[in-house]
Every structure is written in structure tokens, then in C-alpha cells.
C-alpha positions as CSV (number, residue, x, y, z in Angstrom):
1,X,0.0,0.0,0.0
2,X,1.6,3.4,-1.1
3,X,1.2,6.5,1.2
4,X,-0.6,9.2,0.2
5,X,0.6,12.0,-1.7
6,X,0.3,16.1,-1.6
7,X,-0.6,17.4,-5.3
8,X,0.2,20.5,-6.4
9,X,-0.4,22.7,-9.0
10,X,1.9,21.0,-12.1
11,X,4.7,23.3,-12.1
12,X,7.0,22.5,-15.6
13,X,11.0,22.1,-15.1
14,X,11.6,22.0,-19.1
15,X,11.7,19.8,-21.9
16,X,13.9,16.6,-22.5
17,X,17.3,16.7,-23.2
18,X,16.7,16.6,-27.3
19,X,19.6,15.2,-28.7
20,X,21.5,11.9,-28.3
21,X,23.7,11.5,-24.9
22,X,22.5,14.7,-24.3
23,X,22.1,15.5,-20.3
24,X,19.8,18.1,-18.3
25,X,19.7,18.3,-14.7
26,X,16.2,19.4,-13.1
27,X,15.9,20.9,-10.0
28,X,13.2,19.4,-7.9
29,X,13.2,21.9,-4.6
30,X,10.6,24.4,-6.0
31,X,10.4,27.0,-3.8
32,X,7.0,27.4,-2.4
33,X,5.9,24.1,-4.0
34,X,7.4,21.4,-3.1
35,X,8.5,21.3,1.0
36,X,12.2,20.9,2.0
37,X,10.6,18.0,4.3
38,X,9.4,16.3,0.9
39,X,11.1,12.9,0.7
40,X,9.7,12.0,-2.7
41,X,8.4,14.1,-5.5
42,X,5.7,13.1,-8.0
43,X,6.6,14.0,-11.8
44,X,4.7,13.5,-14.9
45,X,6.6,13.7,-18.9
46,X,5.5,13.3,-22.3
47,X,7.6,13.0,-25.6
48,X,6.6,13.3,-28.8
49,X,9.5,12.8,-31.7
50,X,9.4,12.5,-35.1
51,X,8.8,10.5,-38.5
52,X,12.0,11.2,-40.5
53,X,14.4,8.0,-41.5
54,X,14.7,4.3,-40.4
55,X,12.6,3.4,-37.2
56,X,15.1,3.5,-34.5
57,X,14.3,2.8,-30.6
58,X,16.0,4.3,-27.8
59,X,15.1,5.5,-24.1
60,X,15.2,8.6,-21.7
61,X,17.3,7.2,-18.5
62,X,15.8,9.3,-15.6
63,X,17.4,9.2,-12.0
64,X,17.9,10.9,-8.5
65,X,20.9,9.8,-6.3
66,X,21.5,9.7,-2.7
67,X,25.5,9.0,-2.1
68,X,26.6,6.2,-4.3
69,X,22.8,4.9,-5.4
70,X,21.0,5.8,-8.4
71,X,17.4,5.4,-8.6
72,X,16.6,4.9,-11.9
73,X,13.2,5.0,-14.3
74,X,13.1,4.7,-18.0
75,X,10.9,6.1,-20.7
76,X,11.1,4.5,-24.3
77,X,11.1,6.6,-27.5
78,X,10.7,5.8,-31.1
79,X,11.1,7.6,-34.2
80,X,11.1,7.1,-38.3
81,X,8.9,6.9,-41.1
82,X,5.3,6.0,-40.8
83,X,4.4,7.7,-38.1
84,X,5.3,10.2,-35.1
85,X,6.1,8.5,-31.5
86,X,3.9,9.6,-28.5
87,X,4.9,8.4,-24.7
88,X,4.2,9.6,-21.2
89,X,4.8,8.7,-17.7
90,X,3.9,9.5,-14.5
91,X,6.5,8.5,-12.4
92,X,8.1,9.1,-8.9
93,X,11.9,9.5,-7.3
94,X,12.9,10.0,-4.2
95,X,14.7,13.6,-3.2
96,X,17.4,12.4,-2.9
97,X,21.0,14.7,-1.8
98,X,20.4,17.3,-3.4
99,X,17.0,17.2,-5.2
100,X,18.2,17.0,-8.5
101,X,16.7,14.7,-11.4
102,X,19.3,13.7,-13.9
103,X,18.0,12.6,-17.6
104,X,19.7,11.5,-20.5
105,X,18.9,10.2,-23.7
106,X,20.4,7.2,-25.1
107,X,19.5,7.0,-29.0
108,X,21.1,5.6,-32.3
109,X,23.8,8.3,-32.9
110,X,25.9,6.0,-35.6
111,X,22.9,6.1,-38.1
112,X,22.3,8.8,-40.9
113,X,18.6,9.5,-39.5
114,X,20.0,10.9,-36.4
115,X,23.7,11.1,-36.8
116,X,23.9,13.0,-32.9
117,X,23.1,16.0,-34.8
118,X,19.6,15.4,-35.1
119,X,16.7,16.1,-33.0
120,X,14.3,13.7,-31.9
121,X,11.8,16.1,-31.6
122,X,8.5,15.7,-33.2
123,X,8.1,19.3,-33.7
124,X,5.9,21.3,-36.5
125,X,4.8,24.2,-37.0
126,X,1.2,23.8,-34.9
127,X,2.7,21.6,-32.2
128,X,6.0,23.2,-30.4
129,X,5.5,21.4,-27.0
130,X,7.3,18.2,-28.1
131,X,8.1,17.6,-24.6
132,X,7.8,18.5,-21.0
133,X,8.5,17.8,-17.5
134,X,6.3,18.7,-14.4
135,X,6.3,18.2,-10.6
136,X,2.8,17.4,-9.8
137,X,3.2,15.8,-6.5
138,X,5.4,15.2,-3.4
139,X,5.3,12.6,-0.6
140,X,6.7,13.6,3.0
């Protein structure tokens, strides 16, 4: 049985990191949102990429630490021809030392679709929020 949680008003930390091994750090301590008592914090994401090249598969590796241990969560992503790739998760980490999530995405960067210069993103001209981040939630 989990313990109840606090919600909050979703506050957004950003998109994904956009590029392959490409890192961003999130800080999780929002002032006036999220209590320095909090032990874990709550967080929902959504990607969407896009439909250029050869179908390729990789994943966002999400994580908080506290001294030599990683807690770790995954999110897959897909992209190429035939069709954009939608994913979302809701998803919780502990705080932590310092209240930082860590995410990086691993993704084909040896083929010609994405090369490591190459977004993922599924972005268009209608649709610019290819991805986000929120804290909606925190445990104490």
C-alpha cells in the first residue's frame, strides 16, 4: 500500500534533453511548492518525436541519487517513417541529496537519420511542446 501524496499545481521544469547523450539536470526543490521535508516528488513527462528516417528505438534514462545509489526509471522513444512517436509517464523519485533529477537520452547516434546532430523532436509548425516535464506531487 503506497502513502498518500500532496498534489500540487503542475509546475513545468523544461523539456527533454533533445539530442542523443544529451544530459539536463532538473531541480526538484521548488520553492513554495514542493517542501524541504518532501522525501519523494511526483513527476509527470510526455515526448513526442518525429517520422523522419529508419525506425530507431531508444530511451530517456531518468534518475535521482543519494550518495553512491542511483534510482533509476526509463521512458522509451521511437522515431522514423510512418508515423510520429507519443509516450508519457507518470513517475516518482525520491529527493534524494540534493534534489536533482538527472536525464539522459540514449539513442542511435551511428545512423544517418540521427547522426547525434539530429533532433528527436516531433516538432511542427502547430505543435512546439514536443516535450515536458512537471512536478505534480510530493510525498513527505
Amino acid at each position: 500500500m503506497c502513502a498518500a501524496y500532496e498534489p500540487v499545481t503542475p509546475a513545468s521544469l523544461g523539456t527533454l534533453p533533445e539530442f542523443p547523450d544529451q544530459v539536463k539536470i532538473y531541480d526538484l526543490k521548488i520553492t513554495g511548492l514542493i517542501p524541504s521535508e518532501a522525501k519523494d516528488v511526483f513527476v509527470y513527462t510526455f515526448v513526442t518525436t518525429h517520422n523522419e528516417g529508419p525506425f530507431e528505438r531508444g530511451f530517456y534514462d531518468m534518475y535521482t541519487t543519494e550518495g553512491s545509489k542511483e534510482y533509476k526509471q526509463f521512458m522509451n522513444v521511437a522515431t522514423g517513417q510512418g508515423g510520429m512517436g507519443i509516450n508519457s509517464a507518470n513517475l516518482w523519485f525520491p529527493m534524494g541529496d540534493e534534489g536533482k533529477l538527472i536525464v539522459k537520452l540514449y539513442h542511435p547516434t551511428d545512423k544517418k537519420s540521427i547522426a547525434g546532430k539530429k533532433s528527436i523532436a516531433g516538432k511542427t509548425d502547430e505543435f512546439q511542446d514536443w516535450s515536458e516535464l512537471f512536478v505534480i506531487g510530493y510525498r513527505l
